[in-house]
DSSP file (Angstrom, degrees, kcal/mol; ACC not computed):
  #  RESIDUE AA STRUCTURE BP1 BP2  ACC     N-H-->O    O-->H-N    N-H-->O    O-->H-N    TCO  KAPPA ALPHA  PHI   PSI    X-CA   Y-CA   Z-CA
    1    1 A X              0   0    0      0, 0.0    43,-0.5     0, 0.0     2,-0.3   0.000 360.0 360.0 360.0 134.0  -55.9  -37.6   40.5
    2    2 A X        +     0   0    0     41,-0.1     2,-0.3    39,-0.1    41,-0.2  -0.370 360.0 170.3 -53.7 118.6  -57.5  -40.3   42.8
    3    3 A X  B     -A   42   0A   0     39,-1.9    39,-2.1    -2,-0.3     2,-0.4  -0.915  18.7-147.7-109.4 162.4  -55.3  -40.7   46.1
    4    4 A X        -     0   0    0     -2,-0.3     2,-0.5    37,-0.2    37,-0.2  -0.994   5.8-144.9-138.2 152.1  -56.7  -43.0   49.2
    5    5 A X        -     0   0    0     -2,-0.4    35,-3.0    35,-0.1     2,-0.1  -0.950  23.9-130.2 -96.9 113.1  -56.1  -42.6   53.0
    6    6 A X  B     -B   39   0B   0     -2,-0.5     2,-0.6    33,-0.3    33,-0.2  -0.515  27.1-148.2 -60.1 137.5  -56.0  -45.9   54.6
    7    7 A X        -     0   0    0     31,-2.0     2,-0.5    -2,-0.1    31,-0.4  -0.914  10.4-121.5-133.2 141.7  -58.4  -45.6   57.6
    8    8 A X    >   -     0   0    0     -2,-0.6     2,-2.4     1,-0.1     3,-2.4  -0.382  21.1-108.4 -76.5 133.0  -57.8  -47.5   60.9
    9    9 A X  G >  S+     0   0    0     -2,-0.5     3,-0.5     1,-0.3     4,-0.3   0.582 120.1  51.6   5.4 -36.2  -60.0  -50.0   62.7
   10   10 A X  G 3  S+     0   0    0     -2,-2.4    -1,-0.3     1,-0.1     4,-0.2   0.760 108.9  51.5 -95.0 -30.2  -60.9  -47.7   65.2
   11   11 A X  G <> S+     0   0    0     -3,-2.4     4,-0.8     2,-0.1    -2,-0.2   0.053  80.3  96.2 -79.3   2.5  -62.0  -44.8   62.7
   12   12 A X  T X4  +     0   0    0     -3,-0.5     3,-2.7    -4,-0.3     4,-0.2   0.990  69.8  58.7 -68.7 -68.9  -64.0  -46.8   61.0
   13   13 A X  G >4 S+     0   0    0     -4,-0.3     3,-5.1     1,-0.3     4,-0.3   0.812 103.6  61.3   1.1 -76.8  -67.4  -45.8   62.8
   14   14 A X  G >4 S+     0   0    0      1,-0.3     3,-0.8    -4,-0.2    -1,-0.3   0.888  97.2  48.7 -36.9 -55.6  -66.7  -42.3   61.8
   15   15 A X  G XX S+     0   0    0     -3,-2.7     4,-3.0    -4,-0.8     3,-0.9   0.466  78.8 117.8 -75.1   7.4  -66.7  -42.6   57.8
   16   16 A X  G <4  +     0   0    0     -3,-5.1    -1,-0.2     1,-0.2     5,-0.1   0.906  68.2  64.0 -73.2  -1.0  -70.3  -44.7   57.8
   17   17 A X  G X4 S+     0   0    0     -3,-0.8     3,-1.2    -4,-0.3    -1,-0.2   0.928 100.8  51.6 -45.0 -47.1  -71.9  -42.2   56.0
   18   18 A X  G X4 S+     0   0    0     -3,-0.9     3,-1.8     1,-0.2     4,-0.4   0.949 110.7  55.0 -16.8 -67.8  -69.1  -43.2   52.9
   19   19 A X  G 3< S+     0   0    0     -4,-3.0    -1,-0.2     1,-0.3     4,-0.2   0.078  99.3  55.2-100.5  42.4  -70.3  -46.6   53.5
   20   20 A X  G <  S+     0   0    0     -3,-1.2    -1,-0.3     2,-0.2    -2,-0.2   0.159  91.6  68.1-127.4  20.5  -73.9  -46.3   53.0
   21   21 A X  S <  S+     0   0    0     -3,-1.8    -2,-0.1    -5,-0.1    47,-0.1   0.765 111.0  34.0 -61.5 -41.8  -73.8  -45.0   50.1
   22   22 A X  S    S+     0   0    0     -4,-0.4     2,-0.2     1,-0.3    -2,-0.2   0.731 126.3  35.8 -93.9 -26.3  -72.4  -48.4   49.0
   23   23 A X  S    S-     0   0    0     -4,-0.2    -1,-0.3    42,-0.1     3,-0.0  -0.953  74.6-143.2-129.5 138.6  -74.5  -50.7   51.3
   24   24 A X  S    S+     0   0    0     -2,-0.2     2,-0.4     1,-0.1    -4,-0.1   0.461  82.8  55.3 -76.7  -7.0  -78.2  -49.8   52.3
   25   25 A X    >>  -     0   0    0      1,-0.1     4,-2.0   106,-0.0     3,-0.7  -0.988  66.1-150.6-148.2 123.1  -78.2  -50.9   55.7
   26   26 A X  H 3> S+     0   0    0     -2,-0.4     4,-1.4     1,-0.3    -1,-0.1   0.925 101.5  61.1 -66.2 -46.6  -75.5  -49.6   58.6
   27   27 A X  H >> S+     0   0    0      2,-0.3     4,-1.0     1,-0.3     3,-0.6   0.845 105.2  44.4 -48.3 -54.4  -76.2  -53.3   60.3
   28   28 A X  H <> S+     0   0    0     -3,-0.7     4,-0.9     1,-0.3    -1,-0.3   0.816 109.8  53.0 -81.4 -31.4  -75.0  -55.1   57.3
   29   29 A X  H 3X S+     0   0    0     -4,-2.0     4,-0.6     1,-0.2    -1,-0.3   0.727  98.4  66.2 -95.7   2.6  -72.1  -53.0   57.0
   30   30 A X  H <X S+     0   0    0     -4,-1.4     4,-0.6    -3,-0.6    -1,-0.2   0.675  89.2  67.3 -30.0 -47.5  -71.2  -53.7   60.7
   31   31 A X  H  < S+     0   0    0     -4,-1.0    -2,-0.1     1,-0.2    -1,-0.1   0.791 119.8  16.6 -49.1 -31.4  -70.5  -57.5   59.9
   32   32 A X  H >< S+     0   0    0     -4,-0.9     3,-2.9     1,-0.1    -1,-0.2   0.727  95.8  92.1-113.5 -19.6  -67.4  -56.5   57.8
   33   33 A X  H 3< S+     0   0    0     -4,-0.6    -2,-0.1     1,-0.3    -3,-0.1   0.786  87.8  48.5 -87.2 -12.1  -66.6  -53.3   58.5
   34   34 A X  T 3< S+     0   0    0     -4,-0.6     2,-0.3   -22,-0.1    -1,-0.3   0.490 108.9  79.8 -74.3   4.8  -63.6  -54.4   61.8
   35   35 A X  S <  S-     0   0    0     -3,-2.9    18,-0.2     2,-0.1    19,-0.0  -0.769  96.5 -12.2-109.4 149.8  -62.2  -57.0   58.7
   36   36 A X  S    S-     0   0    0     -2,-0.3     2,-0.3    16,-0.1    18,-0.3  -0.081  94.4 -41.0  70.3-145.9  -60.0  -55.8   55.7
   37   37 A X  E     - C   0  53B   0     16,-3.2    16,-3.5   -29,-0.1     2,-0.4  -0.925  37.3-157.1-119.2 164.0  -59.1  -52.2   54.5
   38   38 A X  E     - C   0  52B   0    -31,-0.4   -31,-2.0    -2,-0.3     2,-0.5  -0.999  11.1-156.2-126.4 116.2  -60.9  -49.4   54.3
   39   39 A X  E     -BC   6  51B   0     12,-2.6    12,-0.9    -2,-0.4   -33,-0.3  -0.847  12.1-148.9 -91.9 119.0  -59.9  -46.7   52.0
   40   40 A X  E     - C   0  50B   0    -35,-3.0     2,-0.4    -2,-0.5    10,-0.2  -0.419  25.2-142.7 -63.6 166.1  -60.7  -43.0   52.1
   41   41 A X  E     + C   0  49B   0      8,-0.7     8,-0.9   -37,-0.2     2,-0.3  -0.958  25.5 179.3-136.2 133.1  -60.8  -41.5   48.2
   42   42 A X  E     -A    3   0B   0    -39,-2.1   -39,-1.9    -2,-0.4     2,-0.2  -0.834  28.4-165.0-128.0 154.7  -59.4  -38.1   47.7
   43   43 A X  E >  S- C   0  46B   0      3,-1.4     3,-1.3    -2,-0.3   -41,-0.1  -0.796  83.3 -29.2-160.7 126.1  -59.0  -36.1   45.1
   44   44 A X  T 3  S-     0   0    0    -43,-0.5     2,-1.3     1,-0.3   -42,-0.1   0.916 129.4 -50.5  -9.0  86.5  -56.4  -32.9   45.9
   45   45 A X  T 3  S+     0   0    0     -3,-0.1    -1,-0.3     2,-0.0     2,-0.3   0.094 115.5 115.5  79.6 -46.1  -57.7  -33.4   49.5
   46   46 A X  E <   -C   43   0B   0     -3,-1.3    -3,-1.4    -2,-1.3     2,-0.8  -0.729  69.9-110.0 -90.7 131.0  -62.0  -33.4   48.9
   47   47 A X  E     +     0   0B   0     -2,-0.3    -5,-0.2    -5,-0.2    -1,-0.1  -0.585  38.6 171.9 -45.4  85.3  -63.6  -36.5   49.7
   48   48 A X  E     -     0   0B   0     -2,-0.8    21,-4.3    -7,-0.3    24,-0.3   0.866  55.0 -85.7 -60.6 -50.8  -64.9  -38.3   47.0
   49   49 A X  E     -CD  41  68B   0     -8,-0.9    -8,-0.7    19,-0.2    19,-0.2  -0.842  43.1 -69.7-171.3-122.0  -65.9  -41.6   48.9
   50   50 A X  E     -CD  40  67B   0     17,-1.2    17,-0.9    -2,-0.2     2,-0.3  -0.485  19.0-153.6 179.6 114.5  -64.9  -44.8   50.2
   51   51 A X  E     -CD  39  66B   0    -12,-0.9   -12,-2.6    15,-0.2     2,-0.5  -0.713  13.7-167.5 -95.5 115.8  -63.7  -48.5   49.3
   52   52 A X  E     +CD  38  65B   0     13,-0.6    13,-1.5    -2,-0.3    12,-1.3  -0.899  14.1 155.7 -53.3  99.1  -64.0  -51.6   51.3
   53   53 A X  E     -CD  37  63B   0    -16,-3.5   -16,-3.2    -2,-0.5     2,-0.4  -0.975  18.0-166.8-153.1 169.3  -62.6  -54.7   50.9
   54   54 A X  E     - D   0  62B   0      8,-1.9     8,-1.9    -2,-0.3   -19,-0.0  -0.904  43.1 -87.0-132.6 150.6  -61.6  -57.9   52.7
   55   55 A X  E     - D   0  61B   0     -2,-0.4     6,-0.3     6,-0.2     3,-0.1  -0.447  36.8-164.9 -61.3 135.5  -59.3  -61.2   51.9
   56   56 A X        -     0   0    0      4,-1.2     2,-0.3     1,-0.1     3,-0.3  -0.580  63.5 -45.6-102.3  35.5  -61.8  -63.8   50.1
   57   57 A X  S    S-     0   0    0      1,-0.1    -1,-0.1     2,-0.1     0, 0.0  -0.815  99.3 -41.6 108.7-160.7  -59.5  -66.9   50.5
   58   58 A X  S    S+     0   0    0     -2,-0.3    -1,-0.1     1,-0.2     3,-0.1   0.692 134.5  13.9 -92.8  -2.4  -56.0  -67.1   49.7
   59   59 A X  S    S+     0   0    0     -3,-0.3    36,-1.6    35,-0.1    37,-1.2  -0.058 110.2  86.5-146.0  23.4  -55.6  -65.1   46.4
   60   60 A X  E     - e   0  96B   0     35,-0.2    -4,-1.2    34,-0.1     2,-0.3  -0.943  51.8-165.6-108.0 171.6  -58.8  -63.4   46.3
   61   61 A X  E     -De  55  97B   0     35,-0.7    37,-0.9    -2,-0.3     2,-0.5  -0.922  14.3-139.1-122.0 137.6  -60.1  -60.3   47.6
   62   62 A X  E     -De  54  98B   0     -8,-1.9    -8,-1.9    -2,-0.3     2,-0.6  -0.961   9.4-142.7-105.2 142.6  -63.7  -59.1   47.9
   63   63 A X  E     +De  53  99B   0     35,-1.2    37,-0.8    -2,-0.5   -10,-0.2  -0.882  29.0 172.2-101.8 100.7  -64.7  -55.7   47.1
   64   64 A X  E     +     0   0B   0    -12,-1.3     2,-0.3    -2,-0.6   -11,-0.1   0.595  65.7  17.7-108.2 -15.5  -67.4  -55.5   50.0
   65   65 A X  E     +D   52   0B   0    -13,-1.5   -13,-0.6   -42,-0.0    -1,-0.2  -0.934  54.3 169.8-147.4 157.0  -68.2  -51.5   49.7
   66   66 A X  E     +D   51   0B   0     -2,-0.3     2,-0.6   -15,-0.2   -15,-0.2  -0.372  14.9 171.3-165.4  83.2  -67.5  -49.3   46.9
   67   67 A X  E     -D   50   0B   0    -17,-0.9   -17,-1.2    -2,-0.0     2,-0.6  -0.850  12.9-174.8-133.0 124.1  -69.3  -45.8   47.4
   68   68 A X  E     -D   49   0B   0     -2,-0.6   -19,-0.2   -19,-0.2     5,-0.1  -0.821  37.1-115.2-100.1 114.5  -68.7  -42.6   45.2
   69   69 A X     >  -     0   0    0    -21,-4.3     4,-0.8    -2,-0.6     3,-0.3   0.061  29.1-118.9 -26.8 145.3  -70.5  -39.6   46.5
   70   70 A X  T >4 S+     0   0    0      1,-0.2     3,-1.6     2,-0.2    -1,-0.1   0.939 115.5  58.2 -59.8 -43.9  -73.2  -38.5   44.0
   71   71 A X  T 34 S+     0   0    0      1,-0.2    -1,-0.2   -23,-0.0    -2,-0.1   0.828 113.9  48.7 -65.3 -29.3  -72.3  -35.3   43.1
   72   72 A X  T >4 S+     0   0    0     -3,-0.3     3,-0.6   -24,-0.3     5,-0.3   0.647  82.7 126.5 -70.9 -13.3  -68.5  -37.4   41.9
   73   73 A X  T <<  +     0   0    0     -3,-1.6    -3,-0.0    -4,-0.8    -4,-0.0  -0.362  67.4  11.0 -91.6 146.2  -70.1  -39.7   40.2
   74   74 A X  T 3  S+     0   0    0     -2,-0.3    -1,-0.2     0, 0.0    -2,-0.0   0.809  88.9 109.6  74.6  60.0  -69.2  -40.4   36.7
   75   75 A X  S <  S-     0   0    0     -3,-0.6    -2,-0.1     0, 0.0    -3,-0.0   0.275  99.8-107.3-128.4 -16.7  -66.1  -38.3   37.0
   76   76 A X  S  > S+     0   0    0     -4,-0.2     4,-1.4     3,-0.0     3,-0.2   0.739  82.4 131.9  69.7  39.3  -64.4  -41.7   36.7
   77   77 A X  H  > S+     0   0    0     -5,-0.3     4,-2.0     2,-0.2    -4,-0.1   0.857  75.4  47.6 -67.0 -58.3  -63.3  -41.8   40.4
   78   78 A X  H  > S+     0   0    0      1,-0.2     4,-1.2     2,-0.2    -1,-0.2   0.588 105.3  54.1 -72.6  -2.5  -64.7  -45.5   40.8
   79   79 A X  H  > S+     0   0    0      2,-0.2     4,-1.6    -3,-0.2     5,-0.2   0.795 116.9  44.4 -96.1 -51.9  -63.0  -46.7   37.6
   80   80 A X  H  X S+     0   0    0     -4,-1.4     4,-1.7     1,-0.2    -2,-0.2   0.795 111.3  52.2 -69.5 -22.9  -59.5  -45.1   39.6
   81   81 A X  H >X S+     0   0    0     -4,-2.0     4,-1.9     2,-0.2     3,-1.2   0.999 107.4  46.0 -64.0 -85.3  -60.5  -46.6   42.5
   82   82 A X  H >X S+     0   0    0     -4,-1.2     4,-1.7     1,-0.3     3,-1.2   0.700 116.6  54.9 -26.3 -74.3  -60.9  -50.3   40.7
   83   83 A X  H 3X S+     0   0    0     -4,-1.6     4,-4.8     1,-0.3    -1,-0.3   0.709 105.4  48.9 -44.9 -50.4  -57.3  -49.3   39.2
   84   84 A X  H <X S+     0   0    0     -4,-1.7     4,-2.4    -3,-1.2    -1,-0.3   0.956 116.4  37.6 -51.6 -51.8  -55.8  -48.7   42.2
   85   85 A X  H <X S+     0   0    0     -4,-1.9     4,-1.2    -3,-1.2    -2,-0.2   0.896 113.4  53.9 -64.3 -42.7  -56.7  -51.7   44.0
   86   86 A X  H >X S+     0   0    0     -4,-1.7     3,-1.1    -5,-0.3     4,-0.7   0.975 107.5  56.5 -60.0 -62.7  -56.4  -53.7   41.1
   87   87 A X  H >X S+     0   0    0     -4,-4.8     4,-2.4     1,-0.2     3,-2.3   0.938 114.5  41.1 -18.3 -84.6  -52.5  -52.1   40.9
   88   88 A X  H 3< S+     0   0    0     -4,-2.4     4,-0.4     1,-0.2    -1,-0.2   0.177 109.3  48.6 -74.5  16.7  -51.8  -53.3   44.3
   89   89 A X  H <<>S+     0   0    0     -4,-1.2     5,-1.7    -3,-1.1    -1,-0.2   0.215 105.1  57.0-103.3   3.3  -53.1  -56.4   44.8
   90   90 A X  H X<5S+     0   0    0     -3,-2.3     3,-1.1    -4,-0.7    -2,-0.2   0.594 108.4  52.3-103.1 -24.5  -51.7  -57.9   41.6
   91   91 A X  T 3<5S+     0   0    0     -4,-2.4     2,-1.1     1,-0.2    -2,-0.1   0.988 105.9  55.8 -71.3 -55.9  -48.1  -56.7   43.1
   92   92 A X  T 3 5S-     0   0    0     -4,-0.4    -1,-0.2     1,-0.1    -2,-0.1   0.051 124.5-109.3 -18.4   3.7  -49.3  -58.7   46.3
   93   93 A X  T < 5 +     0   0    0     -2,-1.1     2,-0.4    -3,-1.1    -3,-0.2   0.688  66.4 150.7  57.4  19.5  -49.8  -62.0   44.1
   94   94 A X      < -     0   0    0     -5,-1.7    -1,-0.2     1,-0.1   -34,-0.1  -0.648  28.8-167.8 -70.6 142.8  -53.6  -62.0   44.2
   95   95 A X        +     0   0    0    -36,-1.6    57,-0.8    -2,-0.4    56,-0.7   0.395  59.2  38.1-118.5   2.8  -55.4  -63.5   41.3
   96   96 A X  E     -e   60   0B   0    -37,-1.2   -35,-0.7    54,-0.1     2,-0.3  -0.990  50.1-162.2-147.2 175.2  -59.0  -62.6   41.5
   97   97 A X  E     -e   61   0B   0     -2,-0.3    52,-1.3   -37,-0.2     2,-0.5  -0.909  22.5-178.2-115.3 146.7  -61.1  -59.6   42.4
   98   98 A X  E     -eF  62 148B   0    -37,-0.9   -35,-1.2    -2,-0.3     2,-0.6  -0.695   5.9-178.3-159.1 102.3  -64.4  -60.5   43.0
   99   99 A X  E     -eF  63 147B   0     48,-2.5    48,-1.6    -2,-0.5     2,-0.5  -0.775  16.2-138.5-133.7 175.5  -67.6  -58.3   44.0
  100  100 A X  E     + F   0 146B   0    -37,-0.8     2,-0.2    -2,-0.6    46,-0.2  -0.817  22.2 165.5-110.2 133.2  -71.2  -58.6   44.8
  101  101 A X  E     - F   0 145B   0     44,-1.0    44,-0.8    -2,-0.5     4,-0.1  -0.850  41.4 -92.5-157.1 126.4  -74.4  -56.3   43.7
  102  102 A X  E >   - F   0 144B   0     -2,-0.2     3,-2.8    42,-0.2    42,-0.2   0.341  31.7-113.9 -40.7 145.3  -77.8  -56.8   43.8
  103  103 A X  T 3  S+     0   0    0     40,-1.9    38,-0.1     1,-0.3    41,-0.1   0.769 122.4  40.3 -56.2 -51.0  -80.0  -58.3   40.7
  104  104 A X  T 3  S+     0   0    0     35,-0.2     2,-1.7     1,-0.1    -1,-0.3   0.230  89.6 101.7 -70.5 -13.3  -82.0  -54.8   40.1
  105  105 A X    <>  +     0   0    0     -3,-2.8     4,-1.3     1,-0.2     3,-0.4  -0.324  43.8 150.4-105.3  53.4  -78.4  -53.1   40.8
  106  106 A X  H  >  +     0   0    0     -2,-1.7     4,-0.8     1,-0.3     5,-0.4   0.766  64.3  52.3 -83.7 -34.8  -78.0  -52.7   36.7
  107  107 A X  H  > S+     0   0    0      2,-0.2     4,-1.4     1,-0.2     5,-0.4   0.895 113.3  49.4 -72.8 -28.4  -75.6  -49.2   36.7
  108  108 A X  H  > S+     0   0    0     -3,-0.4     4,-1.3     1,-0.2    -2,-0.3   0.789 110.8  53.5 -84.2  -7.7  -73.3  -51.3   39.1
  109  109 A X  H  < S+     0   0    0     -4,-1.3    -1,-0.2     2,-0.1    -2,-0.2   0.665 109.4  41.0 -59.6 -25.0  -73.5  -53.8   36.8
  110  110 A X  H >X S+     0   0    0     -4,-0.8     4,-2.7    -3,-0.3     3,-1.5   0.694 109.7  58.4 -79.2 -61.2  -72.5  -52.1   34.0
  111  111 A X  H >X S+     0   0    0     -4,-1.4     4,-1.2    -5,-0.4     3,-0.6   0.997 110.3  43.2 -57.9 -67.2  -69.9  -50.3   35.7
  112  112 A X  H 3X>S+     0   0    0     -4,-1.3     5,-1.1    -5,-0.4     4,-0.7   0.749 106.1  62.1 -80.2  18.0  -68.1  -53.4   36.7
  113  113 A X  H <45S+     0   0    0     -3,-1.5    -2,-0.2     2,-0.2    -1,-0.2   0.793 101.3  52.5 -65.9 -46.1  -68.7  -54.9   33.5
  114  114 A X  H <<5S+     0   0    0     -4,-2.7    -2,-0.2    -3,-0.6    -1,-0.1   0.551 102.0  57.5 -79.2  -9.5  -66.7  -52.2   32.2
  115  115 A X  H  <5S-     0   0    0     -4,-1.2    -1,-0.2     2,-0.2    -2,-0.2   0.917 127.5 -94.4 -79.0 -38.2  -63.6  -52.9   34.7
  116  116 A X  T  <5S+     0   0    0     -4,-0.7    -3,-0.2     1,-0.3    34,-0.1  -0.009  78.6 138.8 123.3 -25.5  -63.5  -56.3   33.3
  117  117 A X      < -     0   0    0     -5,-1.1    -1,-0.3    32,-0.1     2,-0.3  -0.227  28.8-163.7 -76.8 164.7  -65.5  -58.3   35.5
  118  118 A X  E     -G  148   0B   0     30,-0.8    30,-1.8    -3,-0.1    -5,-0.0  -0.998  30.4 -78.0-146.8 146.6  -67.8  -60.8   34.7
  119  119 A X  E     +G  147   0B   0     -2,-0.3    28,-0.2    28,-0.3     3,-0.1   0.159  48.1 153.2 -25.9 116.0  -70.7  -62.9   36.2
  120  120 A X  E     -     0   0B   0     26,-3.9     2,-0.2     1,-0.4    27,-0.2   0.380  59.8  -5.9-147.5  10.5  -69.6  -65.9   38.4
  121  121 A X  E     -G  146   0B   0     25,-1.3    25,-2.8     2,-0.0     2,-0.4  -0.854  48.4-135.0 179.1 177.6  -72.4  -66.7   40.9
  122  122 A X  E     -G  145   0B   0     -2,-0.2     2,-0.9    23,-0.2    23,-0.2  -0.987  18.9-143.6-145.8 119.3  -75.7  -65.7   42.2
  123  123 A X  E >   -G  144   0B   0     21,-4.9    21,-2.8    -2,-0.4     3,-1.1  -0.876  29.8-130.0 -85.3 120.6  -76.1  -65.7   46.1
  124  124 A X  T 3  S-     0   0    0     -2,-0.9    19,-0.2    19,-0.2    -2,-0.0  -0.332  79.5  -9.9 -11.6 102.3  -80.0  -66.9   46.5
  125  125 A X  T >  S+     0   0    0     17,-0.2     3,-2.1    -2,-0.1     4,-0.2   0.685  75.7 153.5  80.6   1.0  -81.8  -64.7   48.7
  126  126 A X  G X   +     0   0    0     -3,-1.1     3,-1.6     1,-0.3    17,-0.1   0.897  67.3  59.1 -64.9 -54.5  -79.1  -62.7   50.0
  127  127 A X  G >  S+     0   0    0      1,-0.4     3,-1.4    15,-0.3    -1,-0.3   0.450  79.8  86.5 -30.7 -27.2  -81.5  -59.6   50.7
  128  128 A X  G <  S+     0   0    0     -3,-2.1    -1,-0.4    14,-0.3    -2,-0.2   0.711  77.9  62.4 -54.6 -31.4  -83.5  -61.4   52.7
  129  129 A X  G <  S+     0   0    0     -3,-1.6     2,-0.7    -4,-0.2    -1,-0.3   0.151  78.1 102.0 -87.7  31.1  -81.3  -60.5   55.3
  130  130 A X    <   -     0   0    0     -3,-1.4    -1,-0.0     1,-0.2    -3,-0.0  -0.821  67.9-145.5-103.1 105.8  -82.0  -57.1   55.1
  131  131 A X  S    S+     0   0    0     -2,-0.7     2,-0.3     2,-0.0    -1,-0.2   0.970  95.4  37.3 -55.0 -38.1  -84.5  -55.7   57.9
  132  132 A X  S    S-     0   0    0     -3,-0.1     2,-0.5     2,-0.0  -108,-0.1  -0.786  96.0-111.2-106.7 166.4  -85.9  -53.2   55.0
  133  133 A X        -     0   0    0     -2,-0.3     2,-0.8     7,-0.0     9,-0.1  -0.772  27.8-137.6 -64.6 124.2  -86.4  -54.2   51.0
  134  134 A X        -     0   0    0     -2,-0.5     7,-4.6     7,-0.2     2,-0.4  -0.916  18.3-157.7 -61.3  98.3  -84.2  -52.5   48.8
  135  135 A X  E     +H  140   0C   0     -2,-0.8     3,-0.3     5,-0.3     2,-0.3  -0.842  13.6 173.2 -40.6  90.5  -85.6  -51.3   45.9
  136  136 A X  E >  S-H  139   0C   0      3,-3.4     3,-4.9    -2,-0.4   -31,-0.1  -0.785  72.3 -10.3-127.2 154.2  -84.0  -50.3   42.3
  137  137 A X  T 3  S-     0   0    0     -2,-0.3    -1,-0.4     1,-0.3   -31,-0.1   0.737 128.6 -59.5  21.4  61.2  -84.8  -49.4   39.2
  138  138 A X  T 3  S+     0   0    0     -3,-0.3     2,-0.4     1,-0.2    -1,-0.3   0.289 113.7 100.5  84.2 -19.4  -88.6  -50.4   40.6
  139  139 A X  E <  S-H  136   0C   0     -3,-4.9    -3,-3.4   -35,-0.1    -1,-0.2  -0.926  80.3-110.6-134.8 156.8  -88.0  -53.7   41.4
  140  140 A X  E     -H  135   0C   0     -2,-0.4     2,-0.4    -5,-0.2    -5,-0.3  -0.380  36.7-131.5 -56.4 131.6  -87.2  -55.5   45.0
  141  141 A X        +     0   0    0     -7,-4.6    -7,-0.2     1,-0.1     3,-0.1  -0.698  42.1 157.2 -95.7 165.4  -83.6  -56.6   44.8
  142  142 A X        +     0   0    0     -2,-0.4     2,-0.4     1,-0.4   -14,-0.3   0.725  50.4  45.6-146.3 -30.4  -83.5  -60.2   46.0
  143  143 A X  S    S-     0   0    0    -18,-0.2   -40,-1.9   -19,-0.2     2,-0.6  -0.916  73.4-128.8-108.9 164.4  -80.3  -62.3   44.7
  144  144 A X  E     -FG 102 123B   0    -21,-2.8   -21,-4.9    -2,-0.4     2,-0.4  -0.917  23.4-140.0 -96.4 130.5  -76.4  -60.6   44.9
  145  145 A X  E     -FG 101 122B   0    -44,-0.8   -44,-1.0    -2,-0.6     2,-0.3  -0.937  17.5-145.6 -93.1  90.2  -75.1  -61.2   41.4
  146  146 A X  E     -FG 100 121B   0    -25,-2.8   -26,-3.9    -2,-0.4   -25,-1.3  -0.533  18.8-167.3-101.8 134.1  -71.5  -62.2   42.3
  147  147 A X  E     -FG  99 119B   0    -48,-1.6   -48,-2.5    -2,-0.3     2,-0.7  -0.941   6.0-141.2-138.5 135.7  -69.0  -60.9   39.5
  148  148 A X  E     -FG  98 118B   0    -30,-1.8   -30,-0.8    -2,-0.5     2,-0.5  -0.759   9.5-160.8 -83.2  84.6  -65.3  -61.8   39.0
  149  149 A X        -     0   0    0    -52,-1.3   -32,-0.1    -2,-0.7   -51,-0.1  -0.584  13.3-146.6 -88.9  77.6  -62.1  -60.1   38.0
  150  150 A X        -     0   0    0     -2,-0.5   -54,-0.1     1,-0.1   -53,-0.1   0.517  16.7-173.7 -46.8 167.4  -58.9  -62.0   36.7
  151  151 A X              0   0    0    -56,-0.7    -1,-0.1   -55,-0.1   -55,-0.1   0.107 360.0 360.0-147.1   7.0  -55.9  -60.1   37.9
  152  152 A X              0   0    0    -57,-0.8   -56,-0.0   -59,-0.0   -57,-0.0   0.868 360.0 360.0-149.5 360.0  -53.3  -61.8   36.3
């Protein structure tokens, strides 16, 4: 069973290995990474990965990292992960979930298709701010494909 470690500000530094799994570029994931919480993912004790996310307004949340080791993945870790968060932030009177993944990014597309979310904007360009290209499935990615989850 999924558990998470809350990890503090100060600790953060340590776990970016986690969180470039979920973001390609350590720079980018500097901008966010003193803002929200940061969750270790366990399971009895071994390190599965490691979830991001930060207040998005006054009842949403954005899900800014979300990264499941490979060897875990499709074990449904990130599905328990969604659940969790999704648990506690609907007791916490939030009402949307809301995360961002690249145009080319088509298994995290799928995957949060399958939480529930669904398509609610496209940032223009957002890659651009990326010192290298990111590449998937073959093609450059180039807008974040911003996708939306009701939570009540």
């Amino acid at each position: 069973m999924l558990t998470y470690q809350k990890i503090a500000v100060q600790k953060r530094h340590a776990l970016m290995a986690y969180l470039l799994i979920g973001d390609a570029e350590e720079a980018m994931v500097q901008r966010y990474l003193s803002y929200g919480q940061l969750w270790l993912l366990q399971d009895n004790g071994q390190t599965v990965g490691a979830l991001h996310y930060v207040p998005a307004g006054a009842n949403r949340i954005e899900i800014k990292n979300l990264g499941i080791l490979p060897e875990y993945r499709r074990h449904g870790y990130g599905r328990q992960a969604i659940e969790l968060l999704t648990e506690q932030l609907s007791n916490q009177n939030y009402q949307q979930l809301v995360v961002g993944t690249g145009d080319a990014s088509f298994e995290a597309i799928a995957f949060y298709m399958h939480q529930g979310f669904r398509f609610s904007d496209i940032r223009p360009h957002f890659f651009d701010q990326y010192q290298t290209p990111i590449v998937e499935n073959g093609i450059q990615l180039q807008e974040m494909l911003v996708l939306t989850k009701a939570l009540i």
